[in-house]
C-alpha positions as CSV (number, residue, x, y, z in Angstrom):
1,X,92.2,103.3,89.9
2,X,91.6,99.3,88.7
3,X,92.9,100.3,85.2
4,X,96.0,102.0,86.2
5,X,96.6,99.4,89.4
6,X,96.1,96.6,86.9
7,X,98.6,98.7,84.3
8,X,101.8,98.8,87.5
9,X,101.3,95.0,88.2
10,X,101.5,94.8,84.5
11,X,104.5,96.6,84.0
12,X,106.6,95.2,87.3
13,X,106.4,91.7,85.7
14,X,108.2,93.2,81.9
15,X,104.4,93.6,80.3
16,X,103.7,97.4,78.4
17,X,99.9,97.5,78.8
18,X,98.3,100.7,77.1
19,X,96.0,102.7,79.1
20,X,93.1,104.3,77.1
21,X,91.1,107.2,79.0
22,X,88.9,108.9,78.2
23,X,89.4,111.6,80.6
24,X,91.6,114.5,80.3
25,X,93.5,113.1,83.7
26,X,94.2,109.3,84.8
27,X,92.5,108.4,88.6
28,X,88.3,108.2,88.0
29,X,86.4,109.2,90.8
30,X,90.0,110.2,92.8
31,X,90.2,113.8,91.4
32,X,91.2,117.0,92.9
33,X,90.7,120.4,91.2
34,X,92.6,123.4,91.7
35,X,90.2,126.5,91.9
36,X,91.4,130.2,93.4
37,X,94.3,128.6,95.3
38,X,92.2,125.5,97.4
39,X,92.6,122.1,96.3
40,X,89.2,121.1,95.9
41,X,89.0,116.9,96.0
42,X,85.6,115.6,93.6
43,X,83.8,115.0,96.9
44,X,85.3,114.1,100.1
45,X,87.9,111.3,100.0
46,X,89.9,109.7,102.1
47,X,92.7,107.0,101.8
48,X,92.3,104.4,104.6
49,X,96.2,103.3,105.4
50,X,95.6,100.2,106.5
51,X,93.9,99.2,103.3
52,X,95.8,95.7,102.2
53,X,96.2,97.3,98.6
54,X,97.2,100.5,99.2
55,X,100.1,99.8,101.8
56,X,101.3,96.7,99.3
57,X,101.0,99.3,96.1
58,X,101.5,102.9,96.9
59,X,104.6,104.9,98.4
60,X,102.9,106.5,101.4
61,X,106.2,108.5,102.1
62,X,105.9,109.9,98.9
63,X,102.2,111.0,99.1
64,X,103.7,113.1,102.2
65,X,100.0,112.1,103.8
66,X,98.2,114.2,106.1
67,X,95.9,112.5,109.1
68,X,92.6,113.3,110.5
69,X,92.4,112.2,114.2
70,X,90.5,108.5,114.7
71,X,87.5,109.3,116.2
72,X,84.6,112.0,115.7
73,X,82.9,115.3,117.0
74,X,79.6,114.8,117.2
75,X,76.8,117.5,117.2
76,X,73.6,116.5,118.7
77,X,70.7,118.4,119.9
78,X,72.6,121.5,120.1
79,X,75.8,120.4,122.0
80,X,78.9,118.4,121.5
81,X,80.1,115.1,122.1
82,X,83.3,113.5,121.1
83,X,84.5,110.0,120.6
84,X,88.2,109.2,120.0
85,X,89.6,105.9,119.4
86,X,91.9,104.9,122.8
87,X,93.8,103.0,120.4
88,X,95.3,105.1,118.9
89,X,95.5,107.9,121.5
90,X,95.8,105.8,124.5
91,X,95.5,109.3,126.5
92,X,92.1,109.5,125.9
93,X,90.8,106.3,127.4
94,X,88.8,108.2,130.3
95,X,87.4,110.9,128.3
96,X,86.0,108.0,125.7
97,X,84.5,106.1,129.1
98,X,82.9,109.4,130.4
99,X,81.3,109.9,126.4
100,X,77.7,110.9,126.5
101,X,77.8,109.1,122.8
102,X,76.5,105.6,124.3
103,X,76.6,103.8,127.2
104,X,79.7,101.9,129.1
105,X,77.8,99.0,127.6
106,X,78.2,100.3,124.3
107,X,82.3,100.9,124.9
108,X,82.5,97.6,125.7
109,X,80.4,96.1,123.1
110,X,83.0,98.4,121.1
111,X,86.4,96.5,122.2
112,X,84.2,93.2,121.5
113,X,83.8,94.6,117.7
114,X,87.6,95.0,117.9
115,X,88.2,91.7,118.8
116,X,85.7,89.7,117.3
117,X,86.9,91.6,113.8
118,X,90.8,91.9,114.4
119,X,92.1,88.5,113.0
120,X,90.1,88.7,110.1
121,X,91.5,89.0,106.6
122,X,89.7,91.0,103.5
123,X,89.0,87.6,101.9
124,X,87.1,86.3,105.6
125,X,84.9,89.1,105.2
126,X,83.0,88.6,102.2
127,X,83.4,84.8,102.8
128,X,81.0,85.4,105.3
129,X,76.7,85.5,105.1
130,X,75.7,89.0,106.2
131,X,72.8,90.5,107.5
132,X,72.2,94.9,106.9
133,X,74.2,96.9,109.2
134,X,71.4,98.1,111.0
135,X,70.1,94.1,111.5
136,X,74.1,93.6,112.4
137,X,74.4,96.5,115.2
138,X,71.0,96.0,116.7
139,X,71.9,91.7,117.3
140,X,75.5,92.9,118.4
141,X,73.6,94.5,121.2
142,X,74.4,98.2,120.9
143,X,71.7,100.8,122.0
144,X,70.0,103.2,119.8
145,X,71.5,106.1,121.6
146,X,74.9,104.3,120.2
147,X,73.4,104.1,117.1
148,X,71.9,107.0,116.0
149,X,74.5,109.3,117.9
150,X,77.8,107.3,116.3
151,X,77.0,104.4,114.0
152,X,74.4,106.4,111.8
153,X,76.6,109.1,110.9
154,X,79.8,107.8,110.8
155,X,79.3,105.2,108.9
156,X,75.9,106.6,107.0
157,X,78.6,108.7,105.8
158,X,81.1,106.2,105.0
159,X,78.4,104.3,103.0
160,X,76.5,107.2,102.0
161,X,73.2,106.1,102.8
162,X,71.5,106.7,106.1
163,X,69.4,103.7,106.6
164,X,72.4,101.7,106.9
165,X,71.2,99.0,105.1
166,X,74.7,97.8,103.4
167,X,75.7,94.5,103.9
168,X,77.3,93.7,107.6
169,X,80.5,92.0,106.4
170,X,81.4,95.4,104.7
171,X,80.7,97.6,107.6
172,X,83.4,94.8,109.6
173,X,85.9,95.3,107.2
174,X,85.1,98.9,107.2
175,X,85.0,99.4,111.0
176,X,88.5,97.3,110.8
177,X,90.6,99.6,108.9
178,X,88.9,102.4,110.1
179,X,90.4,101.5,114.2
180,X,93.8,99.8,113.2
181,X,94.9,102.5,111.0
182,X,94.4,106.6,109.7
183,X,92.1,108.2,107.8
184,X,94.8,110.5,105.9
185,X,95.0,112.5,102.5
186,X,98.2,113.2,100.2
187,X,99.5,116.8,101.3
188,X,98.6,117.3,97.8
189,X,95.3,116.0,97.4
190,X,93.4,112.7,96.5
191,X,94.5,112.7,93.3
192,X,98.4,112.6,94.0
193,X,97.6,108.7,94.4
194,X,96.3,108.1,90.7
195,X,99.2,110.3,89.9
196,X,101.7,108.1,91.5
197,X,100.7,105.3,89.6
198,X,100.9,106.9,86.2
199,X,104.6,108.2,86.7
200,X,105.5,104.3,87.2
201,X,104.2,103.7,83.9
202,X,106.2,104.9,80.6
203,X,104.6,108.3,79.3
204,X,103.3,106.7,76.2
205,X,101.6,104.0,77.8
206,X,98.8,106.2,78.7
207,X,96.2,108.0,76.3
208,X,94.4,110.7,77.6
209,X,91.5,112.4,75.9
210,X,90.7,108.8,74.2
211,X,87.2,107.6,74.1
212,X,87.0,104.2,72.7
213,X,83.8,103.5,70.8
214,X,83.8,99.8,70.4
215,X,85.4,96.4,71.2
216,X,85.0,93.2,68.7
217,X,87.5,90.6,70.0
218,X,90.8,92.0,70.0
219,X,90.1,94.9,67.9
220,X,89.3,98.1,69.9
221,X,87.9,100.8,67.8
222,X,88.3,104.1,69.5
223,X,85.8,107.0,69.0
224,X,87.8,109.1,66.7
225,X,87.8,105.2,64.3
226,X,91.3,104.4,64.4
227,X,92.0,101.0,65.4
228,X,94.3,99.6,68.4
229,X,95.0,95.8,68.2
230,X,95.3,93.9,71.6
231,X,96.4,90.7,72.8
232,X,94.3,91.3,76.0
233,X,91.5,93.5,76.9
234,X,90.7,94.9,80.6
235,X,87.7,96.9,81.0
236,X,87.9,99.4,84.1
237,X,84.5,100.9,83.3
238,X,80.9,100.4,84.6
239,X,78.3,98.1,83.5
240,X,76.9,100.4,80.8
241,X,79.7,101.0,79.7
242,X,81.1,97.4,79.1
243,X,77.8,96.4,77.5
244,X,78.3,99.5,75.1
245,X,81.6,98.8,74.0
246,X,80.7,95.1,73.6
247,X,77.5,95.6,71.7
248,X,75.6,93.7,74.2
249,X,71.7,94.4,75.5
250,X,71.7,97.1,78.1
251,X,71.9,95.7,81.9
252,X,69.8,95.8,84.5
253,X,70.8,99.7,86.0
254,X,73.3,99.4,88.5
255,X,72.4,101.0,92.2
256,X,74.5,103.6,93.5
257,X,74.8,105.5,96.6
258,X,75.0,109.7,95.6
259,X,76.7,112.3,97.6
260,X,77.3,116.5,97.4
261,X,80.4,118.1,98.7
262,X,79.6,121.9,99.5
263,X,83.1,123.6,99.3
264,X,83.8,127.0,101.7
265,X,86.7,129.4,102.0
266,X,87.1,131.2,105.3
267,X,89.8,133.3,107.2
268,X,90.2,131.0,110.0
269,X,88.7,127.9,111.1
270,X,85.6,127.3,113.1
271,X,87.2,124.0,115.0
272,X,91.1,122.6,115.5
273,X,90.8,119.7,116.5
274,X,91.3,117.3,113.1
275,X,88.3,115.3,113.9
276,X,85.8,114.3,111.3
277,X,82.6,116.2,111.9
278,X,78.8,114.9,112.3
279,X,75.8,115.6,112.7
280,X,73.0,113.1,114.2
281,X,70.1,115.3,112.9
282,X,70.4,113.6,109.1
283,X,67.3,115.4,107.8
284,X,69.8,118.7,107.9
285,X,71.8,119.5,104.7
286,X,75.0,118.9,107.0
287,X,75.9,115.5,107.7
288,X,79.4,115.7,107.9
289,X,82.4,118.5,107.8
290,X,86.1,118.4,107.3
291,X,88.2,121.2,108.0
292,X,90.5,120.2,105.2
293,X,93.7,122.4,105.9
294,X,93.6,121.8,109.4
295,X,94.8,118.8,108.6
296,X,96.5,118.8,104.9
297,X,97.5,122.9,105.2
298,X,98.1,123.1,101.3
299,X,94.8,122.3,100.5
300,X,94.4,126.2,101.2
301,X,96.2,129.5,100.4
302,X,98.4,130.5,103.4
303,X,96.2,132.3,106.1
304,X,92.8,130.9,104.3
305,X,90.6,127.7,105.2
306,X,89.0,124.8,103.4
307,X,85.5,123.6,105.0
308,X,84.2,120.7,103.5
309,X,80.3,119.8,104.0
310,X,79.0,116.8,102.8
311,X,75.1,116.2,102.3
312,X,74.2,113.1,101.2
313,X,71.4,111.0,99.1
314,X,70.1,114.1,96.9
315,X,68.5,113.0,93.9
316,X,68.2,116.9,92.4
317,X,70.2,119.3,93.7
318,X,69.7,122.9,93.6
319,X,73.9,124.4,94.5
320,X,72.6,127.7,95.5
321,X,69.9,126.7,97.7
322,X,71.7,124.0,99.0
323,X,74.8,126.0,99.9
324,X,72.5,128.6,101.8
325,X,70.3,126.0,103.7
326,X,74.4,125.0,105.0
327,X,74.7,128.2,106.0
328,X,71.4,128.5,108.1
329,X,72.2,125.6,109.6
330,X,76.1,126.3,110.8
331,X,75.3,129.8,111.4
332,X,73.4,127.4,115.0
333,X,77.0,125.8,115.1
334,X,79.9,128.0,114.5
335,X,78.4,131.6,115.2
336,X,78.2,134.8,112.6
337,X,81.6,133.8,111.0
338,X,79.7,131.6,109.3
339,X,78.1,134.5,107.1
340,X,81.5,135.2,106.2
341,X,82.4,131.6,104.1
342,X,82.8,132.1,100.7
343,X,81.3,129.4,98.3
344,X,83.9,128.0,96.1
345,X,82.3,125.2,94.4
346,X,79.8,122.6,94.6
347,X,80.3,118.9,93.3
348,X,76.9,116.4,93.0
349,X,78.3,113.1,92.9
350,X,75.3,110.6,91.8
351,X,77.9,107.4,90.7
352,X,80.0,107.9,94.4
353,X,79.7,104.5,95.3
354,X,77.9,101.1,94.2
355,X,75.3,100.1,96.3
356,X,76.6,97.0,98.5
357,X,73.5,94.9,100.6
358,X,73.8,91.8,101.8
359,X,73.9,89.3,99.1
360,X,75.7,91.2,97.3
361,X,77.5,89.1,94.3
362,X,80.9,89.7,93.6
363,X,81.3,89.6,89.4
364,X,83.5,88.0,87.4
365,X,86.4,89.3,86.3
366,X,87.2,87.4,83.4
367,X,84.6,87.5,80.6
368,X,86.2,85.6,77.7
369,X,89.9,84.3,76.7
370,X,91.8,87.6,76.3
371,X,88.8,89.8,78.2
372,X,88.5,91.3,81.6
373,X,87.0,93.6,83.9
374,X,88.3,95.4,87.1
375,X,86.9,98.0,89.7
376,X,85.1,98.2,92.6
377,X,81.5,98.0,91.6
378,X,83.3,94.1,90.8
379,X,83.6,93.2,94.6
380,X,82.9,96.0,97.1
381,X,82.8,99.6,97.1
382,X,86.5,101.3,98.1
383,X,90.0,102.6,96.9
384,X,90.8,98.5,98.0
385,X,88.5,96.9,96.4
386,X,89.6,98.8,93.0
387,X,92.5,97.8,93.5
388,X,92.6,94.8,94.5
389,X,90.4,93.6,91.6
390,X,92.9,95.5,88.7
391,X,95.9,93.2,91.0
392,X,94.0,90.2,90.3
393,X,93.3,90.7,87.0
394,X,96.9,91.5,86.5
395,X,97.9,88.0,88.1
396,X,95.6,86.5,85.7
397,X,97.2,88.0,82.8
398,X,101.0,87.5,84.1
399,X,99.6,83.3,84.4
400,X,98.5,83.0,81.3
C-alpha cells in the first residue's frame, strides 16, 4: 500500500514510476481471496474512514463501503454486555450509561478521552512522549473492570497483543479514529482499495510476478537478471528485505505482532446486530468475531454466512486443532448450530503488524540521493501510516 500510494502521488504530478511486485496481485498484507463463493480477507481488516490518508487518497463512494456499528458486544463470564458509541447513535446514550462494561466513572473518564484527544492531529501524536497503554489507562484513571472487560480486547485486538504494552500515543490516535468515524470494508473486500490505486496507474506501470534480486545505485537487477535503470529508487519492503537487495549486514530482526483468522460458512447467522465481537476470557482461542456478511452481504453466497474468528499471538499453529478448540468454545455461545459451521480456510499471519512500544523510532525515509523507503513498519503500524509515509516520499521526489 506505501509502493502503490507513493506510485498515485507520483503519477498526479506528470511522473510514470514503475511498480515492481513481486506478488501475483498489487496491495501487500490488504488481500482478499475468493474461495467456494466467500470473500475471504488475509486476516481480518478493516478500513478506518477517518484515517487522514485514506479520506485525502481513496474514492470511498467507489469502494461502495460496508460499516460495522461503533461500539462492541462483549462476552464475559457467560453473559453479554454491549457498549455502543452515543456518538454516533445518539439513541443509545442510556443504554451505554446503564453498561455493566465499567463504571459511570469509567463513561465519563470516556468523554474525557474524547476530549482530551479530539483536537489533536496525527503529527501531535507521535510528537508526544508515551508511556504503554496499560501504564496510559491505569494513570487516566479507568478501573480494571473497564479494562479488562473493554480496553483489553478491543484494543488487544486492534494491536494484536494482549498485554497492551504499545506505546500510548498510538492507542490516542487509535481510540481517535476509532469514535469520530466507521470501521467499514469495501462491499467487495479489503483488497478493492489496493485495486483502486492500481487502476489510476497506466497498466504497464506495474509488474507483477517480478522479484527483484538486487539494487547497486540505480541499477536494479531483478531475479530473473535483466536489468531496470532508475533515476529514483523507493523500497516498500521490510527490513530484511532492504538489507538484501542492498547487500548490506542483516539487521537486528524486527518485532511483530502475529494473528490467525479462522474462516466459517454457516446457513444463518448466530448474531445481527453488526457489532464487532469479544471475548474478555483471552486465554480462549476466540478473541474476537465478525459476522462478515451481516455487514458487507457479498462477502457470502446468497442465503450463506461468513464468521470470522480471530485468535491472536500464536507462535505455531495447528489449523485443525485450532479450528475445533473454536468450536468447543462457541458451541458455550451460540448453541448446536455451531456444529454445523463449515471450515473454509485458515490464514496464520506472523508479520500482521510491527511491534509499536513506547520509544518507538520513526525511520528514515530517505537513505541516499535517489533512495527511499516507505511503509508502515517506518512510522506506526496502519493502512495510514502506509500511506502516509509512500505520500511523503512522493513529495520528496516531486521537490527534488
Amino acid at each position: 500500500m506505501a509502493g502503490l500510494t507513493c506510485a498515485v502521488y507520483l503519477q498526479q504530478a506528470g511522473i510514470e514510476a514503475l511498480v515492481l511486485e513481486a506478488a501475483d496481485r498489487v496491495g501487500g498484507r490488504v488481500r482478499t481471496d475468493q474461495v467456494a463463493g466467500f470473500r475471504l480477507d488475509r486476516g481480518f481488516q478493516v478500513l478506518l474512514t477517518a484515517y487522514p490518508e485514506t479520506k485525502h487518497l481513496l474514492n470511498y463512494s467507489q469502494l461502495n463501503l460496508r460499516a460495522f456499528r461503533s461500539g462492541a458486544l462483549i462476552h464475559h463470564e457467560n453473559r453479554w454486555m454491549r457498549m455502543i458509541n452515543p456518538l454516533r447513535e445518539p439513541q443509545s446514550i442510556f443504554q451505554m450509561l446503564a453498561s455493566p462494561v465499567g463504571t459511570l466513572s469509567d463513561k465519563l473518564k470516556i468523554v474525557e478521552l474524547i476530549r482530551r484527544v479530539h483536537g489533536l492531529s496525527t503529527h501531535d501524536f507521535f510528537q508526544q512522549s508515551a508511556t504503554t497503554t496499560i501504564d496510559y489507562l491505569v494513570d487516566f484513571g479507568f478501573s480494571d473492570e473497564m479494562i479488562v472487560r473493554f480496553f483489553r480486547p478491543f484494543f488487544g485486538g486492534i494491536f494484536l497483543e494482549d498485554a497492551l504494552h504499545t506505546s500510548s500515543n498510538f492507542f490516542e490516535f487509535c481510540f481517535k479514529m476509532f469514535y469520530s468515524g466507521d470501521a467499514a470494508v469495501p462491499a467487495l473486500g479489503m483488497e478493492q482499495i489496493p485495486l483502486q490505486l492500481a487502476g489510476r496507474l497506466k497498466p504497464e506501470q506495474i509488474r507483477l510476478n517480478t522479484a527483484v534480486d538486487r539494487i547497486a545505485g540505480n541499477q536494479i537487477t531483478l531475479a530473473s537478471g535483466e536489468t531496470v535503470q532508475a533515476g529514483t529508487v523507493v523500497l516498500a519492503v521490510d527490513a530484511a528485505q532492504v538489507a538484501r537487495l542492498l547487500n548490506q549486514p542483516d539487521p537486528e530482526e524486527e518485532a511483530f505482532n502475529h494473528t490467525t483468522c479462522t474462516y466459517f460458512a454457516a446457513d444463518h447467522s448466530p448474531n445481527r446486530e453488526r457489532l464487532l465481537i469479544l471475548n474478555t476470557k483471552r486465554a480462549s482461542p476466540v478473541h474476537n468475531i465478525a459476522i462478515m456478511s451481516d455487514v458487507a452481504p457479498a462477502y457470502a453466497p446468497e442465503g450463506q454466512t461468513l464468521i470470522s474468528v480471530s485468535t491472536q499471538g500464536l507462535e505455531m499453529m495447528d489449523a485443525a486443532l485450532l479450528t475445533e478448540n473454536i468450536r468447543k468454545d462457541l458451541l458455550e455461545w451460540f448453541g448446536e448450530d455451531v456444529k454445523s459451521w463449515r471450515h473454509l480456510k485458515t490464514y496464520h499471519i506472523p508479520h500482521a503488524l510491527p511491534d509499536y512500544g513506547p520509544g518507538s523510532v520513526h525511520l528514515p525515509l530517505q537513505l541516499a540521493e535517489n533512495l527511499y523507503q516507505c511503509g508502515d513498519r517506518t512510522a506506526y503500524p496502519s493502512l495510514n501510516a502506509a500511506m502516509q509515509t509512500g505520500r511523503e516520499v512522493a513529495e520528496r521526489i516531486i521537490m527534488s
